[in-house]
MINU-424943 format. One record per residue: residue in three letters; chain; residue number from 1; x, y, z of N, C-alpha, C in turn. Coordinates in Angstrom, 2 decimals. Example, Ala and Ser with C-alpha at 12.3 -4.5 7.8 and 13.67 -1.06 7.14 Angstrom:
BEGIN
    aa   ch     i        nu        nv        nw       cau       cav       caw        cu        cv        cw
   ALA    A     1     13.19     -5.69      7.80     12.30     -4.50      7.80     13.20     -3.30      7.80
   SER    A     2     12.85     -2.25      7.08     13.67     -1.06      7.14     12.90      0.03      7.87
END
This chain:
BEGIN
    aa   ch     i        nu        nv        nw       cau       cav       caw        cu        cv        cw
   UNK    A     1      0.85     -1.17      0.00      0.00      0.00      0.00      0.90      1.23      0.00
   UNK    A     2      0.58      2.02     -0.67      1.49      3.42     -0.75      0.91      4.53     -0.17
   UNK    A     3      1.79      5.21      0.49      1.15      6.62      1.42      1.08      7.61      0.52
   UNK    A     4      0.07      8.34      0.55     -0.32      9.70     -0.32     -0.28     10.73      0.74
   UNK    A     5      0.39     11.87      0.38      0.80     12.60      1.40     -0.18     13.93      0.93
   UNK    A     6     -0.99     14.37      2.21     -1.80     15.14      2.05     -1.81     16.14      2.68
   UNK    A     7     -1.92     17.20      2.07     -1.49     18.65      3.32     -2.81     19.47      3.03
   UNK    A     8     -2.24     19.99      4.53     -3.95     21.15      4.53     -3.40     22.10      4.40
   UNK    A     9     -3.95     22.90      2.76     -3.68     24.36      2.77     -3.93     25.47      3.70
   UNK    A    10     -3.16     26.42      3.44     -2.50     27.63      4.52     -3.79     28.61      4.60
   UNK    A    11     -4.01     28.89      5.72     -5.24     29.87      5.46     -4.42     31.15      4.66
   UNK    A    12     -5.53     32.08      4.50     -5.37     33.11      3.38     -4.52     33.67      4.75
   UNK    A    13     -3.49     34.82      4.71     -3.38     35.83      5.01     -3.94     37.38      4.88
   UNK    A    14     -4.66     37.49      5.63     -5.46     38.66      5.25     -5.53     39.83      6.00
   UNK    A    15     -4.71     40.95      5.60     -4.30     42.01      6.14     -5.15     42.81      7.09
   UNK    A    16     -4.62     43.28      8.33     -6.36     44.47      9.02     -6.76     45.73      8.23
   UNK    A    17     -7.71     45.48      7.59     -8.30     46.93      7.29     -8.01     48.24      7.84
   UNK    A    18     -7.54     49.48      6.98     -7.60     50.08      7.94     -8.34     51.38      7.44
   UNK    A    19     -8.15     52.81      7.95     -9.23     53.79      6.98     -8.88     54.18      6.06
   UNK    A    20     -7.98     53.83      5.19     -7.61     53.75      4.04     -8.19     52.80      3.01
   UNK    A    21     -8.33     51.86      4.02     -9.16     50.58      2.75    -11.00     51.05      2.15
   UNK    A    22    -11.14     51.20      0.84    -12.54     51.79      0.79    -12.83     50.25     -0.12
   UNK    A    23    -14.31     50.15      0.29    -15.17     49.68     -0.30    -14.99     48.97     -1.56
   UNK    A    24    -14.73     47.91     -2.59    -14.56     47.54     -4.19    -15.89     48.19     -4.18
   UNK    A    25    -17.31     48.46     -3.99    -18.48     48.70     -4.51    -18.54     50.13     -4.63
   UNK    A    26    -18.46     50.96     -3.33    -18.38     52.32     -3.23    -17.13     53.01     -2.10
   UNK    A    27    -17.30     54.45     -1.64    -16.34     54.82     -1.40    -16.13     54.35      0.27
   UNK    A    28    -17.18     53.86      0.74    -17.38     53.52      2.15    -16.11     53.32      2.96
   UNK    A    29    -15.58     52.80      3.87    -15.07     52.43      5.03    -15.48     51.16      4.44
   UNK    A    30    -14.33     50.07      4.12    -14.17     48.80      4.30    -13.92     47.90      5.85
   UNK    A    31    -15.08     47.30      5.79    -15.38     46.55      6.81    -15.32     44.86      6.98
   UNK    A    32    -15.26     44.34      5.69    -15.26     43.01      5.58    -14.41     42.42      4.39
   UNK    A    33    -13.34     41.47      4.78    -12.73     40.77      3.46    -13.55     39.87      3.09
   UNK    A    34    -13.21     39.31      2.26    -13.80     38.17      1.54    -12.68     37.53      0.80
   UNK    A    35    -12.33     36.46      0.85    -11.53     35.57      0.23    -12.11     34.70     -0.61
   UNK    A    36    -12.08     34.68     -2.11    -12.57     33.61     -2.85    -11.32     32.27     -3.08
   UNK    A    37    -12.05     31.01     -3.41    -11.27     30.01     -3.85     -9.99     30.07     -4.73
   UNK    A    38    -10.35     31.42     -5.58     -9.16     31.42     -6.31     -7.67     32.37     -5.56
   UNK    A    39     -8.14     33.13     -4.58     -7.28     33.55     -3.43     -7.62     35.10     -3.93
   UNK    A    40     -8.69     35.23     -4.78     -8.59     36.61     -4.99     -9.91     37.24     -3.29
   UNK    A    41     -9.13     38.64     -3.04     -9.84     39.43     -2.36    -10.13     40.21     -2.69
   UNK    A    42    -11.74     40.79     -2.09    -12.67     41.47     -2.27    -12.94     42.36     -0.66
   UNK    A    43    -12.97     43.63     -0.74    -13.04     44.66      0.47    -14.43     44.92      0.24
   UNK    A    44    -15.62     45.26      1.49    -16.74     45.75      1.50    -17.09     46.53      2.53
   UNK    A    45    -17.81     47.67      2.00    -18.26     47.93      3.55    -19.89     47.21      3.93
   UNK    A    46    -19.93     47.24      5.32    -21.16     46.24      5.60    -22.29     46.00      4.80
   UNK    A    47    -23.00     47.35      4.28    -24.48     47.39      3.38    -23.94     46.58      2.02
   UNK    A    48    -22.50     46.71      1.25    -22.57     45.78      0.40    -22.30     44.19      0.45
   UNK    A    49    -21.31     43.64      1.56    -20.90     42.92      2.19    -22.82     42.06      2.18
   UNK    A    50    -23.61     42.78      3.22    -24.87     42.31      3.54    -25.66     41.82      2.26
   UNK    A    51    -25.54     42.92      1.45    -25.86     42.53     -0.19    -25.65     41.19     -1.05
   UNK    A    52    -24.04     41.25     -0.46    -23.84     40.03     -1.26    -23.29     39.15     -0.61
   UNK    A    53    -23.51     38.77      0.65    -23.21     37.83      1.33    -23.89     36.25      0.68
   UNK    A    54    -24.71     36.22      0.98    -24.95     35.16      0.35    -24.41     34.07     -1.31
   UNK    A    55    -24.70     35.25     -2.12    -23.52     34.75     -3.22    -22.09     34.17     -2.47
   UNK    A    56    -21.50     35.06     -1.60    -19.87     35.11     -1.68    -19.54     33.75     -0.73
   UNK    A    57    -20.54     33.57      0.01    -21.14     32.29      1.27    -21.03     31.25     -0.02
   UNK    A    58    -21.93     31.32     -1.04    -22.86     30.26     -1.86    -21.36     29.75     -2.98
   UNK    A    59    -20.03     30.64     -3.33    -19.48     30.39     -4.07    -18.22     30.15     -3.03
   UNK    A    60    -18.29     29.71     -1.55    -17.04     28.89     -1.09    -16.36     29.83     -0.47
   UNK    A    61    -16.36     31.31     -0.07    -15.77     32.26      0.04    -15.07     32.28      1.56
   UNK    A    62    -14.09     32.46      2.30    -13.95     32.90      3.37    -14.26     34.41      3.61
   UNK    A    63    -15.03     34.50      4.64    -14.94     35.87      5.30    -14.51     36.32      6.37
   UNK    A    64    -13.93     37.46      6.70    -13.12     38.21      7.70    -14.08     39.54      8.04
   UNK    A    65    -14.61     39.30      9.35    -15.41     40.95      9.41    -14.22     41.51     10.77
   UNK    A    66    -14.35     43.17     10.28    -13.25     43.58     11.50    -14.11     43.92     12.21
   UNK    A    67    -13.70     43.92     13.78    -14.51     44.39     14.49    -14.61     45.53     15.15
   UNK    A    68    -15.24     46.36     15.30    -15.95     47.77     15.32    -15.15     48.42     16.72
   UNK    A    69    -14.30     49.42     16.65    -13.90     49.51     18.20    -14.17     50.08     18.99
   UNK    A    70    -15.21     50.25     19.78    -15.49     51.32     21.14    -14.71     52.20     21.26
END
């Protein structure tokens, strides 16, 4: 029997947002990454993020929401 050697890929590295990062949709305050399968990222702020969550969920996506700071 022969061993097949199987590795678990690296999570994405995915940088902290900061107020520089705007929106891919509009000029907003980026609030959420999104990582697709192909390793490409996508910046949102929440109302589009909320928009298209489901697609980005439905096509395998990792998401990263930052969290809001007091």
């Amino acid at each position: 029997m022969s061993e097949i050697a199987t590795a678990t890929p690296e999570p994405a590295v995915v940088k902290k947002l900061t107020l520089n990062d705007r929106c891919d949709s509009c000029s907003a305050a980026a609030k959420v990454t999104a990582v697709l399968k192909s390793g490409l990222e996508l910046i949102f702020c929440r109302h589009h993020f909320k928009a298209q969550e489901a697609a980005l969920v439905g096509a395998g996506a990792t998401i990263y929401e930052e969290e809001d700071e007091d």
